[in-house]
C-alpha positions as CSV (number, residue, x, y, z in Angstrom):
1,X,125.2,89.5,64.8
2,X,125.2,90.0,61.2
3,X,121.6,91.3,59.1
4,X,121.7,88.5,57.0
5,X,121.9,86.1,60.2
6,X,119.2,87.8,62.1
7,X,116.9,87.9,59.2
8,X,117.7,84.0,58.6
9,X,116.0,83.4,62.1
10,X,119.7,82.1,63.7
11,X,119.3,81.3,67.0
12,X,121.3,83.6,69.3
13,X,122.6,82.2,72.6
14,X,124.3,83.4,75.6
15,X,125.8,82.0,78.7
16,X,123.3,82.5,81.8
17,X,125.8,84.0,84.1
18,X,125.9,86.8,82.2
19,X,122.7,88.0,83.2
20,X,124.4,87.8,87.1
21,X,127.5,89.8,85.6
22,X,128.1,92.5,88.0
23,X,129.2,96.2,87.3
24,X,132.8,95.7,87.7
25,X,132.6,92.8,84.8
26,X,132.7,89.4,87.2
27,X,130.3,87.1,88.3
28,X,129.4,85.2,91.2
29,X,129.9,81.7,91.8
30,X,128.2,79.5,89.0
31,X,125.9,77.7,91.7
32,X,123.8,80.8,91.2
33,X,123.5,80.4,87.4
34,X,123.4,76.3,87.3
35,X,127.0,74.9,88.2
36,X,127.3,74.3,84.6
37,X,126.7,78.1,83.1
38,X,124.7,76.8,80.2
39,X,123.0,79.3,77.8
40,X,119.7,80.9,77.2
41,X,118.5,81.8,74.2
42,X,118.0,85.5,73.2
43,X,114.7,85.5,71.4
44,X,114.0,89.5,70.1
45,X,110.6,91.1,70.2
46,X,109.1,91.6,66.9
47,X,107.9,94.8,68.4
48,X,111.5,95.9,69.0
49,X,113.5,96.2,66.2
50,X,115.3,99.3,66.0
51,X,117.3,100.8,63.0
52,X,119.4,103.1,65.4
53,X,119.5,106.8,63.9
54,X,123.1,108.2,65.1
55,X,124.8,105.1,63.9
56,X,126.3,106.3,60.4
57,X,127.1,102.3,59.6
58,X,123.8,100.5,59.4
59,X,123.6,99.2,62.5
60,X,120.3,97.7,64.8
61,X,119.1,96.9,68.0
62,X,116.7,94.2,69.3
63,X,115.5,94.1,72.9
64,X,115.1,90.4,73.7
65,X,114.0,87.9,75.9
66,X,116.2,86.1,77.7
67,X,114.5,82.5,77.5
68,X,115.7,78.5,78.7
69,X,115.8,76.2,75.6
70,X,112.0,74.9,76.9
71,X,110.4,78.2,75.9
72,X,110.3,79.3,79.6
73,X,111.6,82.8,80.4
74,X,114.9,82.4,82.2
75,X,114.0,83.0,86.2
76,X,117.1,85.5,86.5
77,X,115.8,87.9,84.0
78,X,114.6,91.1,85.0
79,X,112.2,91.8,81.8
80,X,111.0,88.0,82.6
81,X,110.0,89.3,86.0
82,X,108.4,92.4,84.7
83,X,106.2,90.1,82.5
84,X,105.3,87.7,85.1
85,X,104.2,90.6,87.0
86,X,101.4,91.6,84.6
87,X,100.5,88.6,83.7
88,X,99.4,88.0,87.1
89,X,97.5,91.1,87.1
90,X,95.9,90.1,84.0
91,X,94.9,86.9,86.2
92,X,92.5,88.9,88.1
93,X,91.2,91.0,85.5
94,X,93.4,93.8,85.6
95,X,96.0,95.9,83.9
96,X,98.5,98.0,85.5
97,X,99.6,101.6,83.8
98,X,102.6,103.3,84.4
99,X,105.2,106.4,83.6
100,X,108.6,107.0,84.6
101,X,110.6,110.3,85.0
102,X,114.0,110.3,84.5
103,X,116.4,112.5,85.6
104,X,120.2,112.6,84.3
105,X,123.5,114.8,83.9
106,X,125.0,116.3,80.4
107,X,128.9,116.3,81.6
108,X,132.0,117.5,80.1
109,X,134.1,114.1,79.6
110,X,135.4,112.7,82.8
111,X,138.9,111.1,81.6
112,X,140.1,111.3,85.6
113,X,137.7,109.8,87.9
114,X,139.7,110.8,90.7
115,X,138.3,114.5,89.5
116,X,134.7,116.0,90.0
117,X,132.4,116.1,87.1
118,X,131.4,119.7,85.6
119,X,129.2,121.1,83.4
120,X,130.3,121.3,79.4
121,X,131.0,124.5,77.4
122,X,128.0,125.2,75.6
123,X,127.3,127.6,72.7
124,X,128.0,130.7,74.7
125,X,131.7,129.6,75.7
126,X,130.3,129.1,79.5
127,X,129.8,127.0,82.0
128,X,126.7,126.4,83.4
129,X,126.9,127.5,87.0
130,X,123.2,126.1,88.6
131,X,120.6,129.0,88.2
132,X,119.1,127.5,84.8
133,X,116.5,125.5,86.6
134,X,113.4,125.0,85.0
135,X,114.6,127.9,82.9
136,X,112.8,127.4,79.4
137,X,116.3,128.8,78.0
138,X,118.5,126.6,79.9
139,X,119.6,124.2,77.3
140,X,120.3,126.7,74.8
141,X,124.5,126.0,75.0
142,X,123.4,121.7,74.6
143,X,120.8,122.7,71.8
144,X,123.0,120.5,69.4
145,X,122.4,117.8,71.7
146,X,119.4,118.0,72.3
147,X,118.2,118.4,68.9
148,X,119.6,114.9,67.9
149,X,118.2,113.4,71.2
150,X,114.9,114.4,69.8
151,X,115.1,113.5,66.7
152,X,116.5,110.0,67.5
153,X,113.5,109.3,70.0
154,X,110.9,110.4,67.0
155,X,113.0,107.7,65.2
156,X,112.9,105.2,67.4
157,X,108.9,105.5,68.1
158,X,109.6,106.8,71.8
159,X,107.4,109.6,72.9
160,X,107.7,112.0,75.3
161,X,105.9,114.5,77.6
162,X,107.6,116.9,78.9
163,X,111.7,117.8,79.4
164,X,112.8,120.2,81.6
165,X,116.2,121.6,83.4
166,X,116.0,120.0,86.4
167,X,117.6,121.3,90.1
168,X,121.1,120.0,89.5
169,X,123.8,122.1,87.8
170,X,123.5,120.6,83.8
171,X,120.7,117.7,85.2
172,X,117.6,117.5,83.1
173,X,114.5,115.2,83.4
174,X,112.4,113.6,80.4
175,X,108.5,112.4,81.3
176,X,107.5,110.1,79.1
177,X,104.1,109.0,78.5
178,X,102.2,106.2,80.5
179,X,101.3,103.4,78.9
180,X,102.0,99.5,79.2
181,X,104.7,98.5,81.9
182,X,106.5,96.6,79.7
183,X,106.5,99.5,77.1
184,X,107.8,102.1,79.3
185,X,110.3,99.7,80.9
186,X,111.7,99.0,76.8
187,X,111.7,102.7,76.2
188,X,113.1,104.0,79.7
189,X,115.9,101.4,78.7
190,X,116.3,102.7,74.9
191,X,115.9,106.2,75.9
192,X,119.1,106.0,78.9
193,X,120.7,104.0,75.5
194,X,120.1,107.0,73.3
195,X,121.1,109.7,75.6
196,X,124.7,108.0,76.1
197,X,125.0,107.7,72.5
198,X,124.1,110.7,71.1
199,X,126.3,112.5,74.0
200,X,129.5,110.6,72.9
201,X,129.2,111.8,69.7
202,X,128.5,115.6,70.5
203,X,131.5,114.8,72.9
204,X,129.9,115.0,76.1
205,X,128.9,112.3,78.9
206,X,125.4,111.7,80.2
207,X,125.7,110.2,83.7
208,X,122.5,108.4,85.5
209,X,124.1,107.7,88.7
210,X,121.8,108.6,91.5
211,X,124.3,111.0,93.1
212,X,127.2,111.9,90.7
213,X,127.7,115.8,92.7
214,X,127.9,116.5,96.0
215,X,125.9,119.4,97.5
216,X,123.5,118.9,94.1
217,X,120.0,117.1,93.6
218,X,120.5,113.6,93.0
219,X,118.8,111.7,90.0
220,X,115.3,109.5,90.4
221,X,113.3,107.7,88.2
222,X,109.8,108.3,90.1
223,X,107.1,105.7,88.9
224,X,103.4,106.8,88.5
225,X,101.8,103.5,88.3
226,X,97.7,103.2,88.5
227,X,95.1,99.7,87.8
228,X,92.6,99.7,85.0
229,X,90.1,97.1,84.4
230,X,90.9,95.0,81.0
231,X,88.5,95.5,78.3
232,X,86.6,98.6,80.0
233,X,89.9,100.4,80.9
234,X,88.2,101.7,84.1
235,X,91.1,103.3,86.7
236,X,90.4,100.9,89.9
237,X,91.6,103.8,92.1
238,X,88.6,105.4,91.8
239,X,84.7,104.7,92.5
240,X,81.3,106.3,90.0
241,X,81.9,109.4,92.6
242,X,85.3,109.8,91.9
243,X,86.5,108.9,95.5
244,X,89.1,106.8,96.0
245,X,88.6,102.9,96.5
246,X,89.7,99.7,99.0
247,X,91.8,98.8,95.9
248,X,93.9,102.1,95.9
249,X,94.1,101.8,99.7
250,X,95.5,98.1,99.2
251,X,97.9,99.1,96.9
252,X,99.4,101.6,98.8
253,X,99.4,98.9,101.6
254,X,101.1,96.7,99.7
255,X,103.6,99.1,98.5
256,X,104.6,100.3,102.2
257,X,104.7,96.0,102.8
258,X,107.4,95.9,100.4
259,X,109.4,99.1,99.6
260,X,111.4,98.1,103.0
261,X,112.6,94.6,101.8
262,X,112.8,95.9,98.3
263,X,115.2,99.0,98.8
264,X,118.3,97.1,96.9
265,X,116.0,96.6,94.0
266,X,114.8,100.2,93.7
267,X,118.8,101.6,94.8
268,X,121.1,98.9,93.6
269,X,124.0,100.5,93.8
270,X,125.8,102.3,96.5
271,X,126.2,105.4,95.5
272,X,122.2,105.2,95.1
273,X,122.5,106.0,99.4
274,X,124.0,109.2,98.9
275,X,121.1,110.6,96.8
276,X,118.6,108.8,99.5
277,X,120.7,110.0,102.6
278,X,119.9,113.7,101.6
279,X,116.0,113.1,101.5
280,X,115.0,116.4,100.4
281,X,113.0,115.5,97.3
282,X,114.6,112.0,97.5
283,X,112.4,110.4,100.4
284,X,114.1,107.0,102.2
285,X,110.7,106.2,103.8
286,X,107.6,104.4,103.1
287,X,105.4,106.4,104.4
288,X,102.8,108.7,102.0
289,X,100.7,111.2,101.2
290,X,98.3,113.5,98.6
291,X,100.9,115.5,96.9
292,X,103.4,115.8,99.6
293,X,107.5,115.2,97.8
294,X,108.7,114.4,101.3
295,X,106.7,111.3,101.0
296,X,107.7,108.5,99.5
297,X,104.5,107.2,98.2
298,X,102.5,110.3,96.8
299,X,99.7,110.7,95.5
300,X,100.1,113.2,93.0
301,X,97.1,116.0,92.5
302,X,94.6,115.1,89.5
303,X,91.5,113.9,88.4
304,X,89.8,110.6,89.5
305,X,90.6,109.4,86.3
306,X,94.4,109.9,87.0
307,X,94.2,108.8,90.5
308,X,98.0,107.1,91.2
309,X,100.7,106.6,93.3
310,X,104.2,107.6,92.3
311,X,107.1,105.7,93.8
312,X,109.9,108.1,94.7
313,X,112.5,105.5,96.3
314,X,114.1,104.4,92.6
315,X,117.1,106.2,91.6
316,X,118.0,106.8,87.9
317,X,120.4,103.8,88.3
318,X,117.7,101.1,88.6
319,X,117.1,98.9,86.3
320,X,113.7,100.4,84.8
321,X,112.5,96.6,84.0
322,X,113.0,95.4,88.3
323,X,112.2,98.7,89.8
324,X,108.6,98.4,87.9
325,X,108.4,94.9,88.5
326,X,108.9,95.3,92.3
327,X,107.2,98.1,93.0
328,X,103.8,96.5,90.7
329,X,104.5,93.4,92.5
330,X,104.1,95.0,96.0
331,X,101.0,97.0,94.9
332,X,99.3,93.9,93.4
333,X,100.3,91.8,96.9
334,X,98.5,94.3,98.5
335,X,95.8,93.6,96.6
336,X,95.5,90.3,97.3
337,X,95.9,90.6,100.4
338,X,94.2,93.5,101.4
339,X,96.6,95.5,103.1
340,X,95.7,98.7,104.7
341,X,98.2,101.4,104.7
342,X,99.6,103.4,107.5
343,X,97.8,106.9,107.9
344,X,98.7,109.7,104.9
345,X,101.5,112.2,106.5
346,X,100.7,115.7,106.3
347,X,103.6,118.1,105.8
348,X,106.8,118.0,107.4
349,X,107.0,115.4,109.7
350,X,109.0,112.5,111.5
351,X,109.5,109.1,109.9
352,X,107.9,106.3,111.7
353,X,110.4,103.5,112.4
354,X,108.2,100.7,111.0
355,X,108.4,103.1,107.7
356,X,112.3,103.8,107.4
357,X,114.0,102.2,104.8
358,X,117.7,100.8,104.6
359,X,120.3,103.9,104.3
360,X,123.4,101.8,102.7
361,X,123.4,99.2,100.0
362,X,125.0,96.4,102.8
363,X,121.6,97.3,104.6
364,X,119.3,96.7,101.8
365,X,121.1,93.5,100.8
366,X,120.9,92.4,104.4
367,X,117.1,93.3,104.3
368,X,116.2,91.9,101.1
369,X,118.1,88.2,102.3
370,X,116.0,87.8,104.9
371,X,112.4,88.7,103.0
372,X,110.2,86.1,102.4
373,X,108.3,88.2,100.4
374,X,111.0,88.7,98.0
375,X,111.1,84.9,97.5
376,X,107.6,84.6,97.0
377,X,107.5,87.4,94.7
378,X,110.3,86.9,92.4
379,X,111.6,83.0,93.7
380,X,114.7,81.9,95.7
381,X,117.0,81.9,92.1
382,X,116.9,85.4,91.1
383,X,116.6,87.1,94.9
384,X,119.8,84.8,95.7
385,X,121.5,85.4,92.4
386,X,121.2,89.1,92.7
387,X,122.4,89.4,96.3
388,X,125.3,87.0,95.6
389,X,125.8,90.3,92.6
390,X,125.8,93.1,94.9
391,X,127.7,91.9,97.4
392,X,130.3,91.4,94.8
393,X,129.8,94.9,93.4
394,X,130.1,95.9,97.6
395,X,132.8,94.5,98.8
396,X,135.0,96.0,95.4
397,X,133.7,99.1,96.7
398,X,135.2,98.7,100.4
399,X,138.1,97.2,98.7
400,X,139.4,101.3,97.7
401,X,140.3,103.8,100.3
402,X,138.4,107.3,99.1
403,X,139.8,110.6,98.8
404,X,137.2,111.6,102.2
405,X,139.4,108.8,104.2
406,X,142.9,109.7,103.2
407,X,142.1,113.9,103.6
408,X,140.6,113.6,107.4
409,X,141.6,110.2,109.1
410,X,145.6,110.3,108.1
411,X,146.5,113.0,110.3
412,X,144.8,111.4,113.2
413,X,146.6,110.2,116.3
């Protein structure tokens, strides 16, 4: 909208099927928006304004809320969920802290998707060929890029940790710095926002599918997520000794309760199965461990004060805002409930069946219709609305006949 209408206060409204709009651009049917597709209104966080630095026309950007006309936060929004989330943590006392990693792709364009992505030309008139991991000179031929991408999140308040090269031929990863779930979900979103920008006008693409190469690392947005005490800011994880407590052993319970029924949330989409059906570093099980990357749940090595548990199931196509939300939701259910986790895995070792996880998106959808503790979780609207989604966003995809089908199945008798 116009700056003269936004700074008048207007009242910006959208229909509510559009937060059910699927990848491809359609919707489901309207029963699972209200029959009569009414709007919400899009109220912006004052804490979110942006002025958006590669824009050379004046141009902003307001993360909103997506709220019903009462003042209630629509039931179908994803940062709704995330907020309901904390504020029932907040309900007991507590405060959950988290930090994603996010791994993407720096592409040439892509103008035939029938064709493989590949690396750009950088500053040395080369491609990249895949030996520049964690190389502290591997992003000199993107330094342009890069620059601006670090200059834009300084602009738009978003600080980081670390970057690094990552596995994957032209694949990189940001850490950015733990903090308030809702924060980090804002900035993960911003930052994926920024990188797609910045790359168009360098003329490259950034892709965050979870798989986009074959025979290359996938992509993941790991969550560290640990509970602190309001007011004292005390990490629950961990005792006066420094050992760890019932309430870390909960949460871990809680998240093995629910990473099964909650695969489609953290892997929405299904080319999100090829990154988990390679589990090398990308771990389709709930089982965990004490610094172990073939776990799903690990416990990364620190300090008591730092005790947490990283979820490695989301891919870098989840929705930052539901993939926290679920996987907070599942820790605090634990909790509540005081679940007691399986046994930690020591090195390699075989996946318990009660611990596997869906390995296609029909799977996850299939598990995640029959969870009741989806429903109680995030209600009957949203589970039901987002299934009806996917399955849209599925069946498109069985619609086409790939390249893999036509190359070894025509010539057979």
């Amino acid at each position: 909208m116009t700056a003269a209408g936004f700074l008048e206060g207007r009242r910006l409204q959208m229909a509510r099927g559009v937060l059910l709009q699927c990848i491809m651009g359609g919707y489901p049917e309207a029963r699972f928006y209200g029959s009569d597709d009414g709007d919400l209104a899009l109220v912006p966080d004052p804490a979110h304004i942006h002025r958006l630095p590669w824009s050379q026309q004046p141009r902003a950007l307001a993360i909103c809320d997506a709220d019903e006309f009462s003042g209630e936060s629509s039931r179908l929004s994803t940062r709704g969920q995330l907020k309901a989330v904390i504020a029932r943590y907040a309900a007991r006392g507590l405060a959950p802290v988290v930090a994603t990693e996010l791994e993407f792709f720096v592409f040439a364009p892509n103008t035939d998707p029938t064709q493989p992505f590949r690396p750009p030309v950088g500053l040395d008139g080369r491609r990249e060929d895949g030996f520049s991991a964690f190389s502290i000179s591997s992003n000199n031929g993107l330094r342009p890029f890069f620059s601006e991408v670090y200059q834009c999140m300084a602009a738009l308040g978003l600080p980081r940790d670390t970057f690094m090269h990552e596995m994957g031929v032209s694949q990189f990863e940001i850490n950015l710095l733990h903090g308030d779930p809702l924060l980090l979900a804002d900035q993960t979103f911003l930052f994926k926002h920024l990188l797609k920008e910045v790359a168009l006008k360098h003329g490259l693409t950034v892709v965050c599918m979870a798989k986009p190469l074959a025979h290359t690392a996938g992509s993941s947005m790991h969550i560290h997520q640990s509970v602190v005490e309001l007011g004292s800011g005390r990490n629950v994880f961990s005792d006066e000794a420094g050992q760890p407590t019932a309430t870390f052993r909960h949460f871990i319970g809680g998240q093995q309760a629910g990473m099964g029924d909650f695969t489609a949330l953290f892997a929405p989409n299904v080319n999100s199965y090829q990154r988990l059906f390679h589990p090398y570093a990308s771990p389709n099980n709930a089982c965990w461990s004490h610094d172990n990357r073939s776990a799903g749940l690990r416990i990364p090595a620190s300090s008591p004060l730092a005790r947490r548990v990283e979820n490695r199931l989301p891919g870098a196509d989840a929705n930052p805002y539901l993939a926290i939300a679920a996987s907070l939701a599942a820790g605090l259910y634990g909790i509540e409930h005081k679940l007691e986790p399986s046994a930690a895995i020591e090195g390699a070792f075989d996946v318990p069946q009660a611990l596997s996880l869906p390995c296609t998106l029909h799977a996850a959808l299939e598990r995640l219709k029959g969870s009741h503790l989806a429903i109680e979780l995030f209600g009957t609207e949203f589970i039901e609305g987002y299934i009806a989604s996917k399955t849209l966003e599925l069946t498109s995809f069985q619609d086409e006949i790939t390249p893999w089908e036509r190359r070894v199945l025509a010539a057979q008798a």
